[in-house]
mmCIF file of the N, C-alpha and C atoms, coordinates in Angstrom:
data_MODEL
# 
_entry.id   MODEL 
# 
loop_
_atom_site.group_PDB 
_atom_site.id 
_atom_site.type_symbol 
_atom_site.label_atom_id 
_atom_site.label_alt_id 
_atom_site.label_comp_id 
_atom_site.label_asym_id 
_atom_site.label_entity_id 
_atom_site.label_seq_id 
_atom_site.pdbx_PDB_ins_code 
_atom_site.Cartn_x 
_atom_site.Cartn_y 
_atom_site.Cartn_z 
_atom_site.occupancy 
_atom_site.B_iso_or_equiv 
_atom_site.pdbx_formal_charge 
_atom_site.auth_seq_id 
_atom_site.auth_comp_id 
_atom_site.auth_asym_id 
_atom_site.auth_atom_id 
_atom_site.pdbx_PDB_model_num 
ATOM 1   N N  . UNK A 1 1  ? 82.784  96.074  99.361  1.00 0.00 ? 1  UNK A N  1 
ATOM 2   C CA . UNK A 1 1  ? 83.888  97.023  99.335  1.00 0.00 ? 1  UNK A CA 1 
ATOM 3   C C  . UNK A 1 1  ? 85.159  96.320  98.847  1.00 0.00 ? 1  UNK A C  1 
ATOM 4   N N  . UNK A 1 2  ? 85.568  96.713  97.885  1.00 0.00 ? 2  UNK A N  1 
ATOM 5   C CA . UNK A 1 2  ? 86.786  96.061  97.251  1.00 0.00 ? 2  UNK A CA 1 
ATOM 6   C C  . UNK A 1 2  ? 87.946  96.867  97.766  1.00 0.00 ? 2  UNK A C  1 
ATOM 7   N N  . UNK A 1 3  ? 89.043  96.087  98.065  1.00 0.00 ? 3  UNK A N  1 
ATOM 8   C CA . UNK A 1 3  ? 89.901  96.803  98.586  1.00 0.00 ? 3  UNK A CA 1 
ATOM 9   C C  . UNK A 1 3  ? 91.134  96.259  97.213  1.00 0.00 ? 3  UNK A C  1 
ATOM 10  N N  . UNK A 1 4  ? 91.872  97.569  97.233  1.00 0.00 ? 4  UNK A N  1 
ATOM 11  C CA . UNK A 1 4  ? 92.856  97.315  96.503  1.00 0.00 ? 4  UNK A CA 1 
ATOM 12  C C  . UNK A 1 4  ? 94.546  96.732  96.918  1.00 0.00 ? 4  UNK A C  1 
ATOM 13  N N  . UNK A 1 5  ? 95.285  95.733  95.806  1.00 0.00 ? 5  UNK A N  1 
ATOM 14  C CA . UNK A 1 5  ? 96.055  95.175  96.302  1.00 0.00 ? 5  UNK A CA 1 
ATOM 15  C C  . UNK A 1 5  ? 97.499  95.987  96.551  1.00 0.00 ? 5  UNK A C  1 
ATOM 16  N N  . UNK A 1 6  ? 97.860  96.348  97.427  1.00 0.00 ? 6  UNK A N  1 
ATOM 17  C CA . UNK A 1 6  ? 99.339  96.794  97.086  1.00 0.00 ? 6  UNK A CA 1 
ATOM 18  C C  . UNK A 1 6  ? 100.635 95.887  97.118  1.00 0.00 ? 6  UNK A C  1 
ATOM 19  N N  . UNK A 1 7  ? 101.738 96.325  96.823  1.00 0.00 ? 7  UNK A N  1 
ATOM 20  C CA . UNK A 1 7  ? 103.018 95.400  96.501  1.00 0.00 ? 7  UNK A CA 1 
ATOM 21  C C  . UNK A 1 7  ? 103.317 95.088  97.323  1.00 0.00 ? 7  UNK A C  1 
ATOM 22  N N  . UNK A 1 8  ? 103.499 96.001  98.483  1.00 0.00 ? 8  UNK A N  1 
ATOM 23  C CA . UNK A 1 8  ? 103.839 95.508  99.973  1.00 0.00 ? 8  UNK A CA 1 
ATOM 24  C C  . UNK A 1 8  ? 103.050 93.863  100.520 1.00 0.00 ? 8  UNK A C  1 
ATOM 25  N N  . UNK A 1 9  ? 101.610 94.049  99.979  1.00 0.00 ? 9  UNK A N  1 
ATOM 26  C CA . UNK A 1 9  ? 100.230 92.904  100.870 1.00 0.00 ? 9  UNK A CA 1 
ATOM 27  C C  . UNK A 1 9  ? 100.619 91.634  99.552  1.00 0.00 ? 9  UNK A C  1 
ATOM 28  N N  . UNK A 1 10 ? 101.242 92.058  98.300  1.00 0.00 ? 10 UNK A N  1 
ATOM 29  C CA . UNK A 1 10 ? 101.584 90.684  97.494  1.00 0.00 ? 10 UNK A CA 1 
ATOM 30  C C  . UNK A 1 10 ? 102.676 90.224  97.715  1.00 0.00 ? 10 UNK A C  1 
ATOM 31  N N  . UNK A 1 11 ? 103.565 91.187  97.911  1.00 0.00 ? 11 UNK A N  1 
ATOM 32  C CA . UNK A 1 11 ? 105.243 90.454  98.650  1.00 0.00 ? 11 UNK A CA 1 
ATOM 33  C C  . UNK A 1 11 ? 105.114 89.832  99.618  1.00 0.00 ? 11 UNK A C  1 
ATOM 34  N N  . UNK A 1 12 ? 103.899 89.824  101.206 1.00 0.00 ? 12 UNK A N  1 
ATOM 35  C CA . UNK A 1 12 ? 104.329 89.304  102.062 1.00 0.00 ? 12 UNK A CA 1 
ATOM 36  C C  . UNK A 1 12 ? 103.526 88.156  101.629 1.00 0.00 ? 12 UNK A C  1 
ATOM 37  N N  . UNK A 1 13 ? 102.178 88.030  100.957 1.00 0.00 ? 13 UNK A N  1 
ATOM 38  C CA . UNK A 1 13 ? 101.204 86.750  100.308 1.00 0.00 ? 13 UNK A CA 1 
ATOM 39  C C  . UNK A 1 13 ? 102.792 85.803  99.869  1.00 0.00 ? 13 UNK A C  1 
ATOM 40  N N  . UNK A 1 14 ? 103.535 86.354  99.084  1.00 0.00 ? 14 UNK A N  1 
ATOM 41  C CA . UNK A 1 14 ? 104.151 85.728  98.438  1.00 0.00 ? 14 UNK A CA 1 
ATOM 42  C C  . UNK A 1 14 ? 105.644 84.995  99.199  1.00 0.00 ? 14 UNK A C  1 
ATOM 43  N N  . UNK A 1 15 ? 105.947 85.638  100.195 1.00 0.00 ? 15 UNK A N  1 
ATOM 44  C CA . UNK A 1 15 ? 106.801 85.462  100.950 1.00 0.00 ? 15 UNK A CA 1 
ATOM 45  C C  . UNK A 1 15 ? 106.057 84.065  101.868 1.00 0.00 ? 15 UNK A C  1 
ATOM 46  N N  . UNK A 1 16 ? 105.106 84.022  102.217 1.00 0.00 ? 16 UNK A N  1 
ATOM 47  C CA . UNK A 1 16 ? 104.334 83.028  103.285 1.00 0.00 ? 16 UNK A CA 1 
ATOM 48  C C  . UNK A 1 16 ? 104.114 81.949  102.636 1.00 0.00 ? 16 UNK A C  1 
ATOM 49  N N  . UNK A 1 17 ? 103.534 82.198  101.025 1.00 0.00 ? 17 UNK A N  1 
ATOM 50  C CA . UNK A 1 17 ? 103.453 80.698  99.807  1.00 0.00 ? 17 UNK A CA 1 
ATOM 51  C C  . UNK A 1 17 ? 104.807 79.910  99.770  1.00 0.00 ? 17 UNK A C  1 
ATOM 52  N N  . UNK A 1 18 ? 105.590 80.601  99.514  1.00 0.00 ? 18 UNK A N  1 
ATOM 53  C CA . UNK A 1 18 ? 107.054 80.542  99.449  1.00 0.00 ? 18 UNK A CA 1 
ATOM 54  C C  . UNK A 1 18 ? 107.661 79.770  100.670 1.00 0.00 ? 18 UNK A C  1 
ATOM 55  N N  . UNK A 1 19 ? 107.203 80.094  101.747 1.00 0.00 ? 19 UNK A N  1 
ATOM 56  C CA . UNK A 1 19 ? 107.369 79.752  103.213 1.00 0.00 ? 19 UNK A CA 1 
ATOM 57  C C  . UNK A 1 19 ? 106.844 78.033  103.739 1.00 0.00 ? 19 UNK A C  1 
ATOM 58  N N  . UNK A 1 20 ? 105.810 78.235  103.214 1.00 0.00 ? 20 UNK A N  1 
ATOM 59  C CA . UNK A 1 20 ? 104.621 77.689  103.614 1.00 0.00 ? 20 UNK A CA 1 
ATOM 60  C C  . UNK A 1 20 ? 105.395 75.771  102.845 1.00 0.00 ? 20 UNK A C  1 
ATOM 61  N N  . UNK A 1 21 ? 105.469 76.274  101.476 1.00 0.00 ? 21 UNK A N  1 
ATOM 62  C CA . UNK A 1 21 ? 106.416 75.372  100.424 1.00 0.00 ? 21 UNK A CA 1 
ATOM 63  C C  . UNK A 1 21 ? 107.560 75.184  100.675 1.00 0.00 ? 21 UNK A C  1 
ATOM 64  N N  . UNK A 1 22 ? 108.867 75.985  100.876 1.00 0.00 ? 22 UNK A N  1 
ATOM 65  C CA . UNK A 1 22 ? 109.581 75.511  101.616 1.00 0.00 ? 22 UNK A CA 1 
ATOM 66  C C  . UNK A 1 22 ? 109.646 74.471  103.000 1.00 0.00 ? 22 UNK A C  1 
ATOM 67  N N  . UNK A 1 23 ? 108.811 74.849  103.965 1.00 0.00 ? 23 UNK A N  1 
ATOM 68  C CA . UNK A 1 23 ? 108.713 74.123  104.754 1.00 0.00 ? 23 UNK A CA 1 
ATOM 69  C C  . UNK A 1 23 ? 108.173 72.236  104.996 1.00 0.00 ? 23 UNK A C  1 
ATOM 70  N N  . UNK A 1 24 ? 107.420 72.849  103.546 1.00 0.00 ? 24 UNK A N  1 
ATOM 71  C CA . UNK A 1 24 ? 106.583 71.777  103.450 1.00 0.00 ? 24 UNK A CA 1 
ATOM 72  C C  . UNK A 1 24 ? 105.614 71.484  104.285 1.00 0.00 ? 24 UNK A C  1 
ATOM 73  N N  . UNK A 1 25 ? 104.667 72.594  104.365 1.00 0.00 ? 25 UNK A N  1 
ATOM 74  C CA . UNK A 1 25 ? 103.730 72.841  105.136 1.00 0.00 ? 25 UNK A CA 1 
ATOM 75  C C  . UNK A 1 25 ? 102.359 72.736  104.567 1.00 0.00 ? 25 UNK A C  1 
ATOM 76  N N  . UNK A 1 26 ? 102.148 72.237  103.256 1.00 0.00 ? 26 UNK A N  1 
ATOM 77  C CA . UNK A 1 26 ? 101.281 72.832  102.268 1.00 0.00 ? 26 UNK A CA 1 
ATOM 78  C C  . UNK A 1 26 ? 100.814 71.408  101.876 1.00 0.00 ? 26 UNK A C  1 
ATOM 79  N N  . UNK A 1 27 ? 99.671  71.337  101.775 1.00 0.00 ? 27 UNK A N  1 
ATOM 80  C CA . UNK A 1 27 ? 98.898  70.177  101.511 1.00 0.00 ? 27 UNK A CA 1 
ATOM 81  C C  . UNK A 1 27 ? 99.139  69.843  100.218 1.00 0.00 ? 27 UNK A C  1 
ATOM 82  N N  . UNK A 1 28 ? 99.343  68.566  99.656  1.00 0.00 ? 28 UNK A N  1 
ATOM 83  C CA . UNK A 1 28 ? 99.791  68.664  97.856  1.00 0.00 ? 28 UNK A CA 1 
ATOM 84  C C  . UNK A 1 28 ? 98.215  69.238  97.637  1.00 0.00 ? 28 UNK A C  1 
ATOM 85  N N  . UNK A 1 29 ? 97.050  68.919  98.017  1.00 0.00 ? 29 UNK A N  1 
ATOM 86  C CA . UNK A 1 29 ? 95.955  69.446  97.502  1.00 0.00 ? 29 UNK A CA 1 
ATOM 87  C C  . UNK A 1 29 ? 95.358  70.725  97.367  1.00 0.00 ? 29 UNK A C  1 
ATOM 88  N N  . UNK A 1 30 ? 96.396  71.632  97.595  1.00 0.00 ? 30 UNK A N  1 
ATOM 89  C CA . UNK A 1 30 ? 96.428  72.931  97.299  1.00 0.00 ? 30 UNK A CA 1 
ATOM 90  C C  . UNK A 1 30 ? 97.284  73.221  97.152  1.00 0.00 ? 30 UNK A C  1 
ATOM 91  N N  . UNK A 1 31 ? 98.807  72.579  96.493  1.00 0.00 ? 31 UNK A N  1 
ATOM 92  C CA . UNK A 1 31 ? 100.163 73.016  95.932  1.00 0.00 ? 31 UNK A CA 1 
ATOM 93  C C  . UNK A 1 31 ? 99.946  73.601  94.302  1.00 0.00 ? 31 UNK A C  1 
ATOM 94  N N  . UNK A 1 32 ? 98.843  73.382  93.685  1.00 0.00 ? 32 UNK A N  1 
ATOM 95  C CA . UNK A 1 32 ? 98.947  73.890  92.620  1.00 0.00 ? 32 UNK A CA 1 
ATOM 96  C C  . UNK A 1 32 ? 98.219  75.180  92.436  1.00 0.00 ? 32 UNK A C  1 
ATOM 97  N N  . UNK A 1 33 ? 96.913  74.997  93.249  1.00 0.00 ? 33 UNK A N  1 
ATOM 98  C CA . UNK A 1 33 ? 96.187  76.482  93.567  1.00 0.00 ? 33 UNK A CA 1 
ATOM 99  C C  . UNK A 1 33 ? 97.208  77.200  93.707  1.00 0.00 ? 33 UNK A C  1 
ATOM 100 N N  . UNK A 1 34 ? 97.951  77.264  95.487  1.00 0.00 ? 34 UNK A N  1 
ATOM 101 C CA . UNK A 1 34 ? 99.140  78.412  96.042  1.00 0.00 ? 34 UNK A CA 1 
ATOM 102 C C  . UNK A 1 34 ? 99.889  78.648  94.923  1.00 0.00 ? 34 UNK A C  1 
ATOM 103 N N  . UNK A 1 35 ? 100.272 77.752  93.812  1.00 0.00 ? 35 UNK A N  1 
ATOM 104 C CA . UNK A 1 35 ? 101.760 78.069  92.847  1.00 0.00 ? 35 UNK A CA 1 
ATOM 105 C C  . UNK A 1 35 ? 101.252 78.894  91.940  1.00 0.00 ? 35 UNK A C  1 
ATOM 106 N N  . UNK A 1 36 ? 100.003 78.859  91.189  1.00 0.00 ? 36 UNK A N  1 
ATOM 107 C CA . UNK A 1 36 ? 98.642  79.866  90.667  1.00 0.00 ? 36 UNK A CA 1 
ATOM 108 C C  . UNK A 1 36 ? 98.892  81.550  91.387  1.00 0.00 ? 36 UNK A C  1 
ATOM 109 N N  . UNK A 1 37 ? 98.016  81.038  92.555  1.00 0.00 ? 37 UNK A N  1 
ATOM 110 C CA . UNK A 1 37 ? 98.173  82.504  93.348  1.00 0.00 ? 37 UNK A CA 1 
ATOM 111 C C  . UNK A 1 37 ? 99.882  82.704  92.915  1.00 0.00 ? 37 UNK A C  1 
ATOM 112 N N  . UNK A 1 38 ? 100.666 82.205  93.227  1.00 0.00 ? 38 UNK A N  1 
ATOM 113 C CA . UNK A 1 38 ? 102.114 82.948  93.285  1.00 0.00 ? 38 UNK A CA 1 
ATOM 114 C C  . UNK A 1 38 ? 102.850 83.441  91.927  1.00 0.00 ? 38 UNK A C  1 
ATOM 115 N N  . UNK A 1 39 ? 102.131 82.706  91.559  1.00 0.00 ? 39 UNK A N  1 
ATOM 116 C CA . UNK A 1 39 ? 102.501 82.916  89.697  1.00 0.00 ? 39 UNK A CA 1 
ATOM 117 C C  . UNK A 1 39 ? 101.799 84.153  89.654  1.00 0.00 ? 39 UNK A C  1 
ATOM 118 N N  . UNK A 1 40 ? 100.143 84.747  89.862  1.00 0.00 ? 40 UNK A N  1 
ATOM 119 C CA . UNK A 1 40 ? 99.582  86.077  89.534  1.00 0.00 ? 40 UNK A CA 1 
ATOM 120 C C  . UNK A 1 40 ? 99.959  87.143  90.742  1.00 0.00 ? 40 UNK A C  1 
ATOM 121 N N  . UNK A 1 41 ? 100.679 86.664  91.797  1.00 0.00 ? 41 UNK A N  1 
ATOM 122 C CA . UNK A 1 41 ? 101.229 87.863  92.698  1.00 0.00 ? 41 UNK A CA 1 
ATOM 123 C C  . UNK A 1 41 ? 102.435 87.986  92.247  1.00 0.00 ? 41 UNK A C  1 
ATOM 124 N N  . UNK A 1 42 ? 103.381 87.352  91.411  1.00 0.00 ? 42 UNK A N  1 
ATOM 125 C CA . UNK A 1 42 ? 104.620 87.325  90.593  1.00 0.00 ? 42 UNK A CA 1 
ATOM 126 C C  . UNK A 1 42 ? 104.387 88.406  89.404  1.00 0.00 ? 42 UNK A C  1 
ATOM 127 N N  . UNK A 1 43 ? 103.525 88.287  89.167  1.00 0.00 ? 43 UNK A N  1 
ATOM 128 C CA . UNK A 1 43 ? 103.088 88.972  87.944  1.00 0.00 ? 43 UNK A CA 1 
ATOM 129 C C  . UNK A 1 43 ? 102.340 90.275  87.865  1.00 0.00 ? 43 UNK A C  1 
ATOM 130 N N  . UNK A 1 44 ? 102.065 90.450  89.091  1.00 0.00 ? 44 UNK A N  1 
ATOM 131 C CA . UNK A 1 44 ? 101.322 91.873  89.502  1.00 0.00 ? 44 UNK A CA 1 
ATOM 132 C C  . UNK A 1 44 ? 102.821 92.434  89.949  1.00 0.00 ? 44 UNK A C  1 
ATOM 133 N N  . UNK A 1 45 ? 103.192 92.177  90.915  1.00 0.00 ? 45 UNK A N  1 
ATOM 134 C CA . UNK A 1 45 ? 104.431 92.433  91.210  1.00 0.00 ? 45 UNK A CA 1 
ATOM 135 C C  . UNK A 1 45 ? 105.135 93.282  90.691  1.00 0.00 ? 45 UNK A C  1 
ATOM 136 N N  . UNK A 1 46 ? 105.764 92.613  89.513  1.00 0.00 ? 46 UNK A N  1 
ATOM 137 C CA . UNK A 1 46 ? 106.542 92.897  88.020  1.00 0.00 ? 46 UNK A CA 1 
ATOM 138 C C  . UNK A 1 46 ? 105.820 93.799  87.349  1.00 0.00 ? 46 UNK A C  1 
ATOM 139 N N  . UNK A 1 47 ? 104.448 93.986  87.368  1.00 0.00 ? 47 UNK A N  1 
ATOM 140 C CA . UNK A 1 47 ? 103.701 95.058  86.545  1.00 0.00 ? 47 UNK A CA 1 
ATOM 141 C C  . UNK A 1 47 ? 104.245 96.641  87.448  1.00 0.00 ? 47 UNK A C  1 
ATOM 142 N N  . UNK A 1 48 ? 104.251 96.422  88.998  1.00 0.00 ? 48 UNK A N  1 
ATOM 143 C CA . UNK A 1 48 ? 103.788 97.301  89.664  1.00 0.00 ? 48 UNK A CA 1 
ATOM 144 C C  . UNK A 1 48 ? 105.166 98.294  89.763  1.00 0.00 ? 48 UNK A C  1 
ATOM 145 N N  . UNK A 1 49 ? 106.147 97.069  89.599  1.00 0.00 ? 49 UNK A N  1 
ATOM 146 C CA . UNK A 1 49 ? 107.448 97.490  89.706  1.00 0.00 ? 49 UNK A CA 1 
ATOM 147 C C  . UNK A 1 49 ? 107.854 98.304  88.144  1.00 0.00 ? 49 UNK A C  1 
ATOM 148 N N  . UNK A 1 50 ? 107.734 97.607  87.204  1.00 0.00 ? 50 UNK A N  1 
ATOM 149 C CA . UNK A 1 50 ? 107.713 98.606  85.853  1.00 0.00 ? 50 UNK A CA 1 
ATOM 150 C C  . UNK A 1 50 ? 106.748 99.804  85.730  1.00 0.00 ? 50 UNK A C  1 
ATOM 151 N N  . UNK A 1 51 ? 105.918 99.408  86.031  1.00 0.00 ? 51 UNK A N  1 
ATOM 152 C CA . UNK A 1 51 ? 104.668 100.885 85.924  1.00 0.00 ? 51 UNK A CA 1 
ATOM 153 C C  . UNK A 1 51 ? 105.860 101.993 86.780  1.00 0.00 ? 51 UNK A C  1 
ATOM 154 N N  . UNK A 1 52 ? 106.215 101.744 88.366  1.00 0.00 ? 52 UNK A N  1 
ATOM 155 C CA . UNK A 1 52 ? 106.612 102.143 88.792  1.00 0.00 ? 52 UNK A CA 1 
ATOM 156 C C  . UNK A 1 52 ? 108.504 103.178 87.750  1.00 0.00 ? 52 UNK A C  1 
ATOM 157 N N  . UNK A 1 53 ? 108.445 102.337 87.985  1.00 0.00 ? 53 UNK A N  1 
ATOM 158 C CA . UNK A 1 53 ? 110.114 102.181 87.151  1.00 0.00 ? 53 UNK A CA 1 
ATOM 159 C C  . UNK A 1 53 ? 109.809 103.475 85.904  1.00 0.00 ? 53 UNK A C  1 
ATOM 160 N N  . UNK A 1 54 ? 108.564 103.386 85.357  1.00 0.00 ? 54 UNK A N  1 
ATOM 161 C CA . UNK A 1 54 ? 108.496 104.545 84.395  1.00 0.00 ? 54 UNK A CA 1 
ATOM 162 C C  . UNK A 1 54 ? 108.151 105.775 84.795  1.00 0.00 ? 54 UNK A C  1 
ATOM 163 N N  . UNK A 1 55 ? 106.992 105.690 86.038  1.00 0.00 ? 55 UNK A N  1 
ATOM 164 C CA . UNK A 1 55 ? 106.719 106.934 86.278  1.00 0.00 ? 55 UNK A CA 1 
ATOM 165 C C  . UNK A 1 55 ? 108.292 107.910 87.231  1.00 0.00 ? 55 UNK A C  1 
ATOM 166 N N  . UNK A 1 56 ? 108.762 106.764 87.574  1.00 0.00 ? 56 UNK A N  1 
ATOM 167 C CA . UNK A 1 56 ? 110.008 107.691 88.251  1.00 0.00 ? 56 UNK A CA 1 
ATOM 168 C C  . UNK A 1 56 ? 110.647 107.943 87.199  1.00 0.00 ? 56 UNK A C  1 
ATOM 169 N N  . UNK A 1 57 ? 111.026 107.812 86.167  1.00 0.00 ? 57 UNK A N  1 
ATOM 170 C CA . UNK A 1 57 ? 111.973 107.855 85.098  1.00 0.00 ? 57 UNK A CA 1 
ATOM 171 C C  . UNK A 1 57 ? 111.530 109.124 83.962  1.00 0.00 ? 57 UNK A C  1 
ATOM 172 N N  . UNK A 1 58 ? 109.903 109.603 84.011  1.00 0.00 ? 58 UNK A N  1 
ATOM 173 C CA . UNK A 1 58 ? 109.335 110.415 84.045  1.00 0.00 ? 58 UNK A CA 1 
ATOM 174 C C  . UNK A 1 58 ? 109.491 111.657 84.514  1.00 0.00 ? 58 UNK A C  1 
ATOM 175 N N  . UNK A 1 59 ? 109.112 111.658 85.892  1.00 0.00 ? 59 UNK A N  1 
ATOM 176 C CA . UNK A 1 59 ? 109.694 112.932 87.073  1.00 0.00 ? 59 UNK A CA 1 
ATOM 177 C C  . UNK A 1 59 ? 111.327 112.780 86.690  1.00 0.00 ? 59 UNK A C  1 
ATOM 178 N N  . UNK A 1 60 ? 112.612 112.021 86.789  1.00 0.00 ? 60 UNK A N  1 
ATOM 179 C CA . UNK A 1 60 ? 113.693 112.441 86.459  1.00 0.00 ? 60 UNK A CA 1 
ATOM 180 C C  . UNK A 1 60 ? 113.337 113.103 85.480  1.00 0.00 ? 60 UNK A C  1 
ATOM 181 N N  . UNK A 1 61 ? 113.271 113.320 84.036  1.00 0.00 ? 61 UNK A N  1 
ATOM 182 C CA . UNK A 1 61 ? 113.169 113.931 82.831  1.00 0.00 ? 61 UNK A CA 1 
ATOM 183 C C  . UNK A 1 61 ? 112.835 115.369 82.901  1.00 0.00 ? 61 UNK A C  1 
ATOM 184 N N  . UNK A 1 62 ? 111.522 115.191 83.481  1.00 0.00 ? 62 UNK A N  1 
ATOM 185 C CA . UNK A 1 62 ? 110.703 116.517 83.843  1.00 0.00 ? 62 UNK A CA 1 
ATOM 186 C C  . UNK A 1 62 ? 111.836 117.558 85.005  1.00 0.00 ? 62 UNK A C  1 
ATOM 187 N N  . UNK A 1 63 ? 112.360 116.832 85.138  1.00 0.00 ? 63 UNK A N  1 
ATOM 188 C CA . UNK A 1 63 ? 112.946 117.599 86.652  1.00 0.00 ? 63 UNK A CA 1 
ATOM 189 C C  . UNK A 1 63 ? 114.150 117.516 85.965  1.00 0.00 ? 63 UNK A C  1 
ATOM 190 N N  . UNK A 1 64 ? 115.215 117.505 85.084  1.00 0.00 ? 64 UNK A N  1 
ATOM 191 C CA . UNK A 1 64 ? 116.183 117.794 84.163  1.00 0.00 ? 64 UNK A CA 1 
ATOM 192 C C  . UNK A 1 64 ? 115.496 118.593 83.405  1.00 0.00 ? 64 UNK A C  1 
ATOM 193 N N  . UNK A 1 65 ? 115.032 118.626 82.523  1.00 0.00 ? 65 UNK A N  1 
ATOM 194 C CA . UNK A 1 65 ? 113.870 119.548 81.625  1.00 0.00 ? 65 UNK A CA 1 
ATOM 195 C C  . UNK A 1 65 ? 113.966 120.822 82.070  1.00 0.00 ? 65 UNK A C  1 
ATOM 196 N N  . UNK A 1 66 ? 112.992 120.861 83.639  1.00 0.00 ? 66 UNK A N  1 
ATOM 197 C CA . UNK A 1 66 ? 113.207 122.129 83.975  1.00 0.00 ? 66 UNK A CA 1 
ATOM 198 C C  . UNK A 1 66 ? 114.310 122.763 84.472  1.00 0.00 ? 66 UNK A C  1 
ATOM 199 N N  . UNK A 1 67 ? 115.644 121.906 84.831  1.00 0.00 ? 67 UNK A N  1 
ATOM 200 C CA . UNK A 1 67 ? 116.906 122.833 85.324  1.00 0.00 ? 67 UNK A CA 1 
ATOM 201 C C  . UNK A 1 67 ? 117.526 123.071 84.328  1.00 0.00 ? 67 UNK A C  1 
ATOM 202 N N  . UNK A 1 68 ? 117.154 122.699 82.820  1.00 0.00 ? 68 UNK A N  1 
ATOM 203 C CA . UNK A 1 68 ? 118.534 122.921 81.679  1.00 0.00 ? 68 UNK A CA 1 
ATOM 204 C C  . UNK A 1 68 ? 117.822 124.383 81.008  1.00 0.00 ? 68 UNK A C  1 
ATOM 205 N N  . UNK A 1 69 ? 116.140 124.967 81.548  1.00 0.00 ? 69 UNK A N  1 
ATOM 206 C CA . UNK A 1 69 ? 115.441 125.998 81.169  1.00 0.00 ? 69 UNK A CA 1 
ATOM 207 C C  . UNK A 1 69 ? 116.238 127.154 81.897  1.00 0.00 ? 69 UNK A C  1 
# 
């Protein structure tokens, strides 16, 4: 069963890598894996937020559209 990722479950992944590195909690032998993971939860992120960013920008249009009818 594959479960899908949402922005909320990659912000906090990304918040704890972030954490984890700051603190200096993080083994160097998995500092480049975690920076990997954070680089493709950086990057989903940014997808999820533009995908986003258009479909609202969408409904505005549509929803001007229909009040100038």
């Amino acid at each position: 069963m594959e479960t899908t990722l949402t922005y909320e479950q990659a912000y906090k992944e990304l918040a704890s890598i972030a954490s984890e590195i700051e603190n200096e909690t993080i083994s160097v032998d998995v500092l480049a894996e975690k920076v990997k993971k954070a680089s493709q939860l950086i990057t989903f992120c940014q997808a999820k937020l533009k995908s986003t960013e258009t479909e609202v920008n969408k409904i505005i249009a549509q929803m001007e559209s229909s009040s100038q009818q």
